[in-house]
C-alpha positions as CSV (number, residue, x, y, z in Angstrom):
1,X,-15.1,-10.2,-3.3
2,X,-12.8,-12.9,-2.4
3,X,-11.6,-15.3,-5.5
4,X,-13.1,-19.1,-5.4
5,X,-10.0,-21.0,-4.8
6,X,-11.5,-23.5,-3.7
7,X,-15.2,-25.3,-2.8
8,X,-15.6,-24.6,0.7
9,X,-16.6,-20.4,1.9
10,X,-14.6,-20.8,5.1
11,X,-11.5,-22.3,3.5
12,X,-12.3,-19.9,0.7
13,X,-11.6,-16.8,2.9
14,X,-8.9,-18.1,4.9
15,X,-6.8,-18.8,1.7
16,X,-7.4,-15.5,0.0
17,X,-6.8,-13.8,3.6
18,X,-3.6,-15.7,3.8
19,X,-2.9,-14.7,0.2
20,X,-3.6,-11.4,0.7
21,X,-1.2,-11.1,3.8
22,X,1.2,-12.5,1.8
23,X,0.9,-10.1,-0.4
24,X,0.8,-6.8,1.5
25,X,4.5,-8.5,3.5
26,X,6.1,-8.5,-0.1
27,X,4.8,-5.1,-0.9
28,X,5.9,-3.8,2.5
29,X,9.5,-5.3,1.7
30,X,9.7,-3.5,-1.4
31,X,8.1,0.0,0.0
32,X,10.5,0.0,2.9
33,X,13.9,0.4,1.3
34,X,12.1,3.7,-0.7
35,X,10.6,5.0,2.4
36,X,14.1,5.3,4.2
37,X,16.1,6.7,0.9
38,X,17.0,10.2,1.6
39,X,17.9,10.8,-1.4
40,X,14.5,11.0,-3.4
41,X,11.9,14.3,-2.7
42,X,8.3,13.6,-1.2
43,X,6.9,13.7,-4.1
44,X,9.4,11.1,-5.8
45,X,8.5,9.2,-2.8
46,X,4.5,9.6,-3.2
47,X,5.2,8.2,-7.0
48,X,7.2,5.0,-6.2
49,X,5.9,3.6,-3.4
50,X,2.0,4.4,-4.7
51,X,3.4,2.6,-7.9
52,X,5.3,-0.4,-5.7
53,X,1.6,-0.9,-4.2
54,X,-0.2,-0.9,-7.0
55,X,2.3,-3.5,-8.5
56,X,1.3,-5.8,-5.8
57,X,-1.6,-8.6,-6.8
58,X,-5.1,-7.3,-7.0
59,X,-3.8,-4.0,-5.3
60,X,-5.5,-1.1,-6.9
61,X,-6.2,2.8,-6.3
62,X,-8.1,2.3,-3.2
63,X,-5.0,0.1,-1.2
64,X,-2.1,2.5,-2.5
65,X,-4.6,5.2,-1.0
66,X,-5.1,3.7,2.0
67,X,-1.4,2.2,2.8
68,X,-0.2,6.0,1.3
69,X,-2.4,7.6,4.0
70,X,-0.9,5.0,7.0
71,X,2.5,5.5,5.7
72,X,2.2,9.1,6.2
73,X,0.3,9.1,9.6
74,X,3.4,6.6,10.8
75,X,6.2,8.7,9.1
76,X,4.8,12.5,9.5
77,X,8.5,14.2,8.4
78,X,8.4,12.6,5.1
79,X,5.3,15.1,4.0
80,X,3.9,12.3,1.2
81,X,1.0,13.5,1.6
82,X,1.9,17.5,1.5
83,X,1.4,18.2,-1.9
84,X,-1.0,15.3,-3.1
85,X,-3.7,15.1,-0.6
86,X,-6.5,17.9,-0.3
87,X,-8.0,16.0,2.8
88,X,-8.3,18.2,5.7
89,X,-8.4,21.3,3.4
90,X,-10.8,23.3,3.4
């Protein structure tokens, strides 16, 4: 449910859509340096940028899920999803 920023539903939802974009750009800056860092494992990987997402404002469980799941689908090698994930098991 959006917040009321202000009186009007359309205007409402534009602003928290824009706020929200803004949002996901910053997170995307910050996930992008641990992504490409060679030096941490998968699973060092899974933990910091599931925690960088989560750090972003009102991004819970459900985005760092769903962003973790697109991250992997774009960046297969990285295996972030390897050792975490039972989807598609069994």
């Amino acid at each position: 449910i959006p917040e009321r920023l202000c009186p009007d539903d359309d205007e409402n939802l534009a602003r928290n859509v824009a706020r929200r974009t803004r949002t996901l750009l910053e997170v995307a800056e910050n996930v992008w340096p641990i992504v490409h860092n060679e030096k941490l494992t998968s699973l060092e990987k899974f933990q910091e940028i599931s925690k960088t997402i989560q750090a972003g404002r009102r991004l819970g469980d459900t985005w760092s899920k769903m962003l973790m799941v697109s991250i992997d689908i774009a960046y297969p090698k990285l295996q972030l999803l390897e050792s975490t994930c039972d989807v598609g098991v069994g």
